[in-house]
C-alpha positions in Angstrom: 93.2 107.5 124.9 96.5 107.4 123.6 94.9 107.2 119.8 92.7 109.6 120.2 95.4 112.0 121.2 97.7 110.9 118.3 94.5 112.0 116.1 94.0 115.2 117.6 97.7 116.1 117.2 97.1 115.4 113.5 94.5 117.4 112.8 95.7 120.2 114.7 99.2 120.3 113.2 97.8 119.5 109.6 96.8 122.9 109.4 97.3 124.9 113.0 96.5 128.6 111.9 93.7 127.7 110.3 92.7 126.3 113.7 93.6 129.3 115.6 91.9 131.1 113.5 89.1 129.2 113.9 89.7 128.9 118.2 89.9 132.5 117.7 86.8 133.1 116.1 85.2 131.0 118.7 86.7 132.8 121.7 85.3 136.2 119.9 81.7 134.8 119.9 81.4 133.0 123.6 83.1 136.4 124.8 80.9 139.0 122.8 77.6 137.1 124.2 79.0 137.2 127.4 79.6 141.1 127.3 76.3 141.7 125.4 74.4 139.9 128.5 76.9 141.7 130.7 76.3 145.1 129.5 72.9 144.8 129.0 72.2 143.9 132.6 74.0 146.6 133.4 72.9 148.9 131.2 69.0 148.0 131.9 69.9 148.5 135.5 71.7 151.6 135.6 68.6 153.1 133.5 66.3 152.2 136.2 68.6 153.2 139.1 68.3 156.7 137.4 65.0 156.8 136.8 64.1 155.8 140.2 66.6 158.4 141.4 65.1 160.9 138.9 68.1 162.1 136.9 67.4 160.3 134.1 67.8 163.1 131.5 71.3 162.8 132.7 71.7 159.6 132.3 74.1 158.9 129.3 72.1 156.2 127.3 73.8 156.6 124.1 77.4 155.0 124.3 75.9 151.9 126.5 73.4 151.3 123.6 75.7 151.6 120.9 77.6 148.8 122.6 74.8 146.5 123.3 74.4 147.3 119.1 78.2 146.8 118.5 78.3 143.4 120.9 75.0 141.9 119.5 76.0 142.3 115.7 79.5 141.8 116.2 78.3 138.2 117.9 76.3 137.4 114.4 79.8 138.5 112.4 81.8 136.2 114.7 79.3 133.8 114.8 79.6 132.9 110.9 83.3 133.6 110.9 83.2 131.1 113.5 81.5 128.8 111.8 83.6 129.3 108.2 86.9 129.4 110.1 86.4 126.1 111.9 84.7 124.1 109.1 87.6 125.4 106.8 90.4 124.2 109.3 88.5 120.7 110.2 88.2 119.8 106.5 92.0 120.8 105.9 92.8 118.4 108.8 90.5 115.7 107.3 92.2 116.1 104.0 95.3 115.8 105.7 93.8 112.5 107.7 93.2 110.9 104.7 96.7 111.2 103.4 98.2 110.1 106.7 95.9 107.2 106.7 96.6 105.8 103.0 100.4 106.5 103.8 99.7 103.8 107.1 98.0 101.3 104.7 101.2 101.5 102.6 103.0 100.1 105.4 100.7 97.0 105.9 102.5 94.1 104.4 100.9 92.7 101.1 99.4 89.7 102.8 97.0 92.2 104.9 96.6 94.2 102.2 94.7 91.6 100.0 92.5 90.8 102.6 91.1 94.1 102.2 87.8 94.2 100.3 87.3 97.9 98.1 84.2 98.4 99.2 84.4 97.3 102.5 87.6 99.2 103.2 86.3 102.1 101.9 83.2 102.6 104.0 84.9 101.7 107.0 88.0 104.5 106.2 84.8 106.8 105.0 83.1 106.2 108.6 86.5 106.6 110.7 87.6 110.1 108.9 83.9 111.4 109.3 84.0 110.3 113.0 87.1 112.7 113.5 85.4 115.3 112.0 83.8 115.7 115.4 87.3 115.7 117.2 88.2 119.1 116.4 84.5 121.0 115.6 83.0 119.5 118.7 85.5 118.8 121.2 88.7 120.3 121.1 87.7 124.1 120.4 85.1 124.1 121.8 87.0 122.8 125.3 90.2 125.8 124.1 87.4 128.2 123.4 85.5 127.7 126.4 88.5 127.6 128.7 89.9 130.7 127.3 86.5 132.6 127.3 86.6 131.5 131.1 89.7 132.7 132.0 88.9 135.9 130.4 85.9 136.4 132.1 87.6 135.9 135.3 89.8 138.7 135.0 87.4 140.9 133.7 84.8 140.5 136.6 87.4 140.3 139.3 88.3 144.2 137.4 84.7 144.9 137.1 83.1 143.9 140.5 85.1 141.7 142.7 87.0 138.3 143.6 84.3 136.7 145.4 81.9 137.2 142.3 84.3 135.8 140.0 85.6 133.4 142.3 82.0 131.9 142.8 81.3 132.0 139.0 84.4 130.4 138.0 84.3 127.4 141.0 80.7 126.8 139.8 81.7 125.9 136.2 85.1 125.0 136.7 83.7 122.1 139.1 80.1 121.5 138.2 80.2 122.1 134.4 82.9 119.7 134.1 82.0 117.0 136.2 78.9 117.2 134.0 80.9 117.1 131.1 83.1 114.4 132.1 79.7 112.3 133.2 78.3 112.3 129.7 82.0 111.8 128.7 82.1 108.3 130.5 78.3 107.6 130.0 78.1 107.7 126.2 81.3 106.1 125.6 79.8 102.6 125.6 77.1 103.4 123.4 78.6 105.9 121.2 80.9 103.0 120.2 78.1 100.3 120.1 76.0 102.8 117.5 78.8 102.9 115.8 79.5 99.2 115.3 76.1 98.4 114.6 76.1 101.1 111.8 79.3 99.6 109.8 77.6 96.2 110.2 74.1 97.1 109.3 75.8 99.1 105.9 77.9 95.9 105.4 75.2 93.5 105.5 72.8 95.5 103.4 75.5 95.8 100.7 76.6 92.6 101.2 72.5 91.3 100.3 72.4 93.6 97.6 74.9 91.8 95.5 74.0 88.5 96.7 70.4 88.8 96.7 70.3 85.9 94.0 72.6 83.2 95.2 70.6 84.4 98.8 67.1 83.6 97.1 68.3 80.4 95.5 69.7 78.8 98.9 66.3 80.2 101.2 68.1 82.3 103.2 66.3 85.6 102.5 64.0 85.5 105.2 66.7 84.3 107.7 68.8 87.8 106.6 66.0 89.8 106.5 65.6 89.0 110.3 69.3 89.9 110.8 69.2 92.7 109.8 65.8 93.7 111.4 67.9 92.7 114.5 71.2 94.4 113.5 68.8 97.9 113.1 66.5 97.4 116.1 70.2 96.9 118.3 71.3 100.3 116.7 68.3 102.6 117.9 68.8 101.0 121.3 72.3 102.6 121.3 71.3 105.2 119.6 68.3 105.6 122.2 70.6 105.3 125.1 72.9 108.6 123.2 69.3 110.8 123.0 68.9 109.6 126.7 72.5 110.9 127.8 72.0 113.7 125.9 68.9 115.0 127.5 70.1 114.8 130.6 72.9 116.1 130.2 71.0 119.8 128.8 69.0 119.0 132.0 72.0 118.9 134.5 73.7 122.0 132.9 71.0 124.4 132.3 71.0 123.3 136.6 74.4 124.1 136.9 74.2 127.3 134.6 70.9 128.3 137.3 72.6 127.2 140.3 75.9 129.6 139.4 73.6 132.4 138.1 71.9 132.0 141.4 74.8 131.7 143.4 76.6 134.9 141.7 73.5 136.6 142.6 73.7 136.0 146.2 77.6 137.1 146.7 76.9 140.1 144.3 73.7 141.3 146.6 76.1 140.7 149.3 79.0 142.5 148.1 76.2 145.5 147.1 75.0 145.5 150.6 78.3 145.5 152.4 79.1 148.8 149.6 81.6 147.2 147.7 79.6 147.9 144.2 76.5 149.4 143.2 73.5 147.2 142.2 74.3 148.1 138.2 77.8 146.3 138.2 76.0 143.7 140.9 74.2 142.7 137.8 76.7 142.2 135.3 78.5 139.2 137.0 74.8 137.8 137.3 74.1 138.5 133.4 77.6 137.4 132.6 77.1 134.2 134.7 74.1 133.1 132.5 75.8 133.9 129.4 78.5 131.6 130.7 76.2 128.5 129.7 76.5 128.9 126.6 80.2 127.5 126.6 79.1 124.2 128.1 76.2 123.6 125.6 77.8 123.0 122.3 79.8 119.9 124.1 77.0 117.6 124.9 76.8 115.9 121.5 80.9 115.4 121.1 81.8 114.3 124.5 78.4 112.0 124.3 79.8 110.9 120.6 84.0 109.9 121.9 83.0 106.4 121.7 82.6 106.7 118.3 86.0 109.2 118.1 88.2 107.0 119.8 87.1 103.5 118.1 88.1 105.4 114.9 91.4 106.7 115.9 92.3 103.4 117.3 91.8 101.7 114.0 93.7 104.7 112.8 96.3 105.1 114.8 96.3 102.0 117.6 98.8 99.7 116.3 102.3 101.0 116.6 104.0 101.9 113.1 107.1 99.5 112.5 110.1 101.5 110.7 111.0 99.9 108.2 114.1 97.7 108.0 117.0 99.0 107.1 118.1 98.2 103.4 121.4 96.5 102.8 122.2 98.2 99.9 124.2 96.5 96.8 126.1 97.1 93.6 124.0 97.5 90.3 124.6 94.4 88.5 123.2 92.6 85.4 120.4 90.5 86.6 119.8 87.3 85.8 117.5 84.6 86.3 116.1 83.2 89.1 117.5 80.8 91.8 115.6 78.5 94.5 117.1 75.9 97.2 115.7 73.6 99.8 112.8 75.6 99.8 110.0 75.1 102.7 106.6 76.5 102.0 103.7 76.2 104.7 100.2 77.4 104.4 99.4 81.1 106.3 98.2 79.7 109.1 101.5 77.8 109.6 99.0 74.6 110.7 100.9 72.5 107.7 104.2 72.0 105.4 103.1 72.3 102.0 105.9 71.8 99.8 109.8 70.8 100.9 113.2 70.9 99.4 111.9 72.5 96.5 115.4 73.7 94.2 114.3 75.5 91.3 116.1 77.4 88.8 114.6 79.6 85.8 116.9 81.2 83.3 116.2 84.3 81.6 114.5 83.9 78.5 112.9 80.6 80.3 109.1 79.9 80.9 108.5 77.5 84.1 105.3 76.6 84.5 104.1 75.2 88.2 101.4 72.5 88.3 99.6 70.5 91.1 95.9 70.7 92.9 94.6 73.7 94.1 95.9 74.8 97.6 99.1 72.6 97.1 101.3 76.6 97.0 101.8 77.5 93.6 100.8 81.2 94.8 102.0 80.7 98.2 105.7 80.0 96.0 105.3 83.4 94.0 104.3 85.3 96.7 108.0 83.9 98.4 109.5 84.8 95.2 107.8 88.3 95.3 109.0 89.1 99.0 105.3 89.5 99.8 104.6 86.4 102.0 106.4 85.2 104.8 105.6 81.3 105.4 108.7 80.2 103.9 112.2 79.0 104.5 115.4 78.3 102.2 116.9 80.2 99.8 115.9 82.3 96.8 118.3 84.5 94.8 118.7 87.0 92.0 121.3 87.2 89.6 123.5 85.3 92.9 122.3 87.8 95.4 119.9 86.6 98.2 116.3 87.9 97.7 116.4 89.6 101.3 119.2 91.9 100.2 117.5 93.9 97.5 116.6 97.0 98.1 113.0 97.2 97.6 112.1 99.4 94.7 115.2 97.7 93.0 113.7 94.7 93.3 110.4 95.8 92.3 112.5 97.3 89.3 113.5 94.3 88.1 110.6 91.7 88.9 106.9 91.9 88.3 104.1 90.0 89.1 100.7 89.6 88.1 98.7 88.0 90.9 95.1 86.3 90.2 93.4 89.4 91.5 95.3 92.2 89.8 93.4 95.1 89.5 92.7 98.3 87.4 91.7 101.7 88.4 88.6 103.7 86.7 90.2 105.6 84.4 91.2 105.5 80.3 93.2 102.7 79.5 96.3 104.6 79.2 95.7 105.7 83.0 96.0 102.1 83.3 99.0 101.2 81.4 101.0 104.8 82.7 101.0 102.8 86.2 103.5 100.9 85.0 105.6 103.7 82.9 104.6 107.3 83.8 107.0 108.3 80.6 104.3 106.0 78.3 103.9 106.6 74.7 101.9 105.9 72.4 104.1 103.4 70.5 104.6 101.7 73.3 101.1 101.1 74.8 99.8 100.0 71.3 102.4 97.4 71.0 102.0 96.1 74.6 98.3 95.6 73.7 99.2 93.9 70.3 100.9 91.7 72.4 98.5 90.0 74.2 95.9 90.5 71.3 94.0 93.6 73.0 94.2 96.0 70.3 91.5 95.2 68.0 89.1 95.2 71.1 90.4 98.4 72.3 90.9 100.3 69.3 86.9 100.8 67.8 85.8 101.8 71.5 88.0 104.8 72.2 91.5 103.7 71.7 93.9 103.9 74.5 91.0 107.1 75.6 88.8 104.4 76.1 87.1 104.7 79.5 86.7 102.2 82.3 84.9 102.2 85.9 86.0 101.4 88.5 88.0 97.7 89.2 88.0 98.1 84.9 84.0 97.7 84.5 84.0 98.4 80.7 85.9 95.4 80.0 85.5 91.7 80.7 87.1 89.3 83.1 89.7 87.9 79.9 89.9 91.4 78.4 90.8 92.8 82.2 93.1 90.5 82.4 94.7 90.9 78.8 95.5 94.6 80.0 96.9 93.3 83.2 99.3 91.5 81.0 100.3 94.3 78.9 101.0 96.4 81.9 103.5 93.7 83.0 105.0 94.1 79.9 105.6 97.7 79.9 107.7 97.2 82.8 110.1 95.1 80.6 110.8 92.6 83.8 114.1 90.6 84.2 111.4 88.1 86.1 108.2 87.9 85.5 105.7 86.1 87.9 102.1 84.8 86.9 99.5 83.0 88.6 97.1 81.8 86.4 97.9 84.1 83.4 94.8 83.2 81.0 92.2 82.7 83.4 88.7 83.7 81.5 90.4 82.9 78.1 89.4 80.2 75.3 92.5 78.1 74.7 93.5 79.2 71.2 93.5 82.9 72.0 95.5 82.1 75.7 97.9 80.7 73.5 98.2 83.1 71.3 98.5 85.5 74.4 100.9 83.3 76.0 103.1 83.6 72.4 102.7 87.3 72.3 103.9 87.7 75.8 107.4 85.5 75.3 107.8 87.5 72.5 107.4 90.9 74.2 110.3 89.5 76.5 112.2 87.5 75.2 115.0 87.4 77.7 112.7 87.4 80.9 112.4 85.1 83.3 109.0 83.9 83.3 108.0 81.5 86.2 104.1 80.8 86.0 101.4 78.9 88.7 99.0 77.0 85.8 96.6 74.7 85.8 95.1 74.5 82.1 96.6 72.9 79.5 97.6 75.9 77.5 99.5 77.5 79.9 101.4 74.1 80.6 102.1 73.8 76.5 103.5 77.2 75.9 106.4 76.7 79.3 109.8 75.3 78.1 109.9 73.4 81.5 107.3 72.2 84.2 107.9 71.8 87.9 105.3 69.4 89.6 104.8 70.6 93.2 102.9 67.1 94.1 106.6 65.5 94.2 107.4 68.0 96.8 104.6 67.1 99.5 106.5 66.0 102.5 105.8 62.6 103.6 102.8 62.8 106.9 103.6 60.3 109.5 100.1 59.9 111.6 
C-alpha cells in the first residue's frame, strides 16, 4: 500500500486547505443530520411526554422547532458546500497529479520513453488520474469526516445522556462498521483491479481495430478480433458483476449494523431511563442519533469496493522508486569541436549480440559522415551512443577532447542535436513548432530555416509560419513533417548534428537539395548521419561502412 499512500500524500498536500475545507464541510453535514435526528427524537418525545402529562400549553415548542428548521436547512447548505468544497480540492490535487506525473516521465531514460505510444500512454495516464479521483472524494474524507463526526458524537452523548449510551454506540460502529468496511475493502480488491484491466485492454483493442480495420480485413482476422473482444467485454461485466455483488451486500451488512447499534442503544438507554439516570426524551436522542450515525458508513461502500482500481493506479504512478539523478561533473566552457569515437562496442538492446566492434570514428566540424550497412546492423543504435540516450555500448566517445559522460546534460544538449526517425511535432502553428527549439524565435529566422530545407513555398500560401497543424503535425505530409523537423534542428545552430535517415519520404532531387540547404545552414557543424539511399550517401564528404565492423561469430 505503500503507493497508494505516496498518492494520497500528493493529493492532500497539493492543495491541503482546500481539503480541510472540504473535510470540514463534510464533518458540518454528518454532524448536522446527526443532531436534526437527535433533536427531533427528542423534541417529538418531550411533546408527547407533555401532552400525556397534560401541560402541554407549557410546553416550549418554539426554540426546539426552530432548531430542527436551523439543523435541516443548514444540512442542505452544508450539503452543497460539501459537495463544491470537496470537488474543488480533488480537482486541484488532480491538476497537481498530472504535473507530478509528467515530471516522473521526465525521468524515464529516452529508451523507455520511445516505447511509449501517444495514444496508448495517454489513455492509460487518463485512466490512472481518474482512478485517484476516487482517493480523496470517496475514501479519505469520507474515513476523516466520519471519524471526526464520531468522536464528536461521543462526547456529546456522553454530555447529553450517559457513558454506557455512547459507549455502546461507539463500540458498535467502531467494531462492526469497520470490519464491514475493511471486508468489502479486501473483497473488491481483486476485482476492482480485474475491471480495471479489462477496461484499458478492451479501449486498446477497440482503438487498436479501428485503425487497422483494413490491414485486419485483408489478412481474415476480423472475425477472430471480433471474438476477442466479445471475450475481453464479457470478462469485464463478470468483474464488474462481482463489484455490484460486493456492493450489495455490503448496504445489506451495514444497514444491519446501523439496526443492530440503533437497537442496542435502545436497550441501554431504556435501561439507563428505568434505573433514573435520564428521562425517556434524552433516552431517545442517543437512539435517533444512533440511526443517523449510518449515514457515515454509507458513502464508503463504492471507494473501499473500487481500491483495487486506486492502488493499480498509484502503483504505476508511484511504485517504482525515483533514481536522483547523477551528480554532474561539471567542466570549463570551451570551444567545441568535432566529434571523436574509439574501440567502440555496440550490442543490440537486448544485449543477446555484438553488433559492431572497434569502431574509431572521427567527424570534424564542418564534416558530413554518412553511416551505411543493412538494417538492424546499429546505425541508430551508434547515434543514440553518441546522443547519451542508449546504454548498450562500450569505448570511448568525446567532444571537443572531453569524454561524453562528463557533460553536463543541458550543455550537451546545447551543443548537439539530433533528429531521430520518429521526431515528432506538436498540434499547434508552425512557429509553435519551430519556438521548441528557440523560445526567442523571429521571424527572420524561422523563414530562413524553412528556406533551407525548401519548406517555404509550401508553408507560405497556407498560413505562413500561423499555419495550423494537429496533432503529431496532421496538416502536413510525412516529407513535409520531416522538412520542419530539419529546420527545427537548424534553429538550434548545433556544433553536432545527428540524423537518422534525414530524407525519408523525399524524391531524390529535392532530398538533395535539402541535404545542400542544410550544410549550408551550418556550415561548421558536425554532421554525422545513419543513410541508406543514395542521396544521402552522395551529399557526405566521408562514408563509414558498419558491415566491416561485424565481429567475427565463431559457432
Amino acid at each position: 500500500m505503500t503507493a497508494l499512500w505516496r498518492a494520497f500524500r500528493l493529493i492532500w498536500s497539493s492543495s491541503p486547505w482546500a481539503m480541510w475545507r472540504g473535510a470540514g464541510a463534510a464533518v458540518l453535514v454528518l454532524a448536522m443530520g446527526a443532531g436534526l435526528l437527535g433533536l427531533s427524537g427528542w423534541f417529538i418525545t418531550a411533546t408527547g411526554l407533555a401532552g400525556i402529562a397534560g401541560i402541554g400549553i407549557a410546553f416550549d415548542v418554539f426554540r426546539p422547532s426552530a432548531g430542527v428548521r436551523m439543523l435541516a436547512l443548514g444540512r442542505a447548505g452544508a450539503r452543497y458546500a460539501e459537495r463544491l468544497l470537496t470537488h474543488d480540492a480533488t480537482l486541484r490535487a488532480l491538476s497537481k497529479l498530472r504535473v507530478a506525473l509528467l515530471k516522473r516521465l521526465e525521468l524515464w531514460p529516452i529508451e523507455r520513453l520511445r516505447h511509449l505510444r501517444g495514444a496508448a500512454a495517454l489513455t492509460r495516464i487518463t485512466a490512472d488520474v481518474d482512478a485517484l479521483d476516487g482517493l480523496a472524494l470517496r475514501v479519505a474524507l469520507p474515513i476523516l469526516a466520519g471519524g471526526i463526526t464520531h468522536l464528536g458524537a461521543f462526547a456529546m452523548l456522553w454530555w447529553l445522556t450517559s457513558l454506557p449510551v455512547a459507549a455502546v454506540i461507539a463500540l458498535g460502529y467502531g467494531i462492526g462498521g469497520w470490519l464491514v468496511i475493511l471486508r468489502v475493502g479486501f473483497a473488491g480488491f481483486g476485482p476492482s483491479a480485474r475491471a480495471e484491466g479489462h477496461t484499458q485492454n478492451l479501449r486498446r483493442d477497440v482503438i487498436g481495430l479501428f485503425r487497422g480495420q483494413r490491414a485486419v480485413i485483408l489478412q481474415g482476422r476480423l472475425p477472430a478480433r471480433i471474438t476477442a473482444l466479445t471475450e475481453e467485454e464479457t470478462a469485464l461485466r463478470e468483474a464488474e458483476a462481482a463489484l455490484d455483488r460486493i456492493d450489495r451486500r455490503a448496504g445489506l451488512w451495514m444497514n444491519l449494523i446501523v439496526t443492530f447499534v440503533a437497537g442496542a442503544a435502545m436497550l441501554v438507554a431504556g435501561w439507563q431511563f428505568q434505573t433514573g439516570v435520564f428521562d425517556a426524551a434524552l433516552a431517545a436522542i442517543g437512539i435517533f442519533v444512533a440511526l443517523a450515525l449510518g449515514e457515515t458508513l454509507m458513502p464508503l461502500r463504492r471507494g473501499m469496493a473500487e481500491l483495487g482500481r486506486m492502488h493499480g493506479a498509484a502503483q504505476r504512478i508511484f511504485g517504482e522508486e525515483e533514481q536522483a539523478p547523477a551528480q554532474e561533473t561539471r567542466i570549463a566552457p570551451r570551444p567545441v569541436g568535432g566529434l571523436e569515437i574509439s574501440d567502440l562496442q555496440l550490442m543490440r538492446p537486448d544485449g543477446s549480440r555484438v553488433l559492431v566492434e572497434g569502431l574509431d570514428l572521427a567527424v570534424v566540424p564542418g564534416e558530413m559522415v554518412a553511416l551505411r550497412g543493412a538494417s538492424g546492423i546499429g546505425k541508430s543504435t551508434l547515434l543514440d551512443a553518441v546522443a547519451r540516450t542508449g546504454s548498450h555500448w562500450r569505448g570511448q566517445i568525446t567532444l571537443a577532447g572531453t569524454e561524453l559522460a562528463n557533460w553536463p546534460e543541458q550543455e550537451m544538449r546545447r551543443v548537439m542535436t539530433m533528429v531521430p526517425q520518429r521526431a515528432a511535432l506538436v498540434g499547434g502553428t508552425v512557429r509553435e513548432n519551430l519556438a521548441l527549439a528557440d523560445p526567442d524565435l523571429t521571424d527572420e529566422a524561422a523563414w530562413a530555416a524553412l528556406e533551407a530545407v525548401h519548406l517555404a513555398e509550401v508553408v507560405r500560401p497556407r498560413g505562413g509560419l500561423e499555419m495550423v497543424l494537429s496533432e503529431g503535425g496532421g496538416g502536413l505530409s510525412g516529407g513535409e513533417a520531416r522538412r520542419l523537423v530539419l529546420a527545427r534542428a537548424i534553429l538550434r545552430k548545433p556544433a553536432i548534428l545527428l540524423l537518422d535517415e534525414p530524407t525519408e519520404g523525399l524524391d531524390d532531387a529535392l532530398a538533395v537539395n535539402v541535404l545542400n540547404g542544410l550544410r549550408r545552414a551550418l556550415p561548421t557543424s558536425a554532421i554525422l548521419a545513419a543513410s541508406h539511399r543514395q542521396a544521402e550517401l552522395d551529399a557526405a564528404d566521408r562514408l563509414v561502412d558498419l558491415e566491416k565492423y561485424i565481429p567475427d561469430i565463431t559457432y
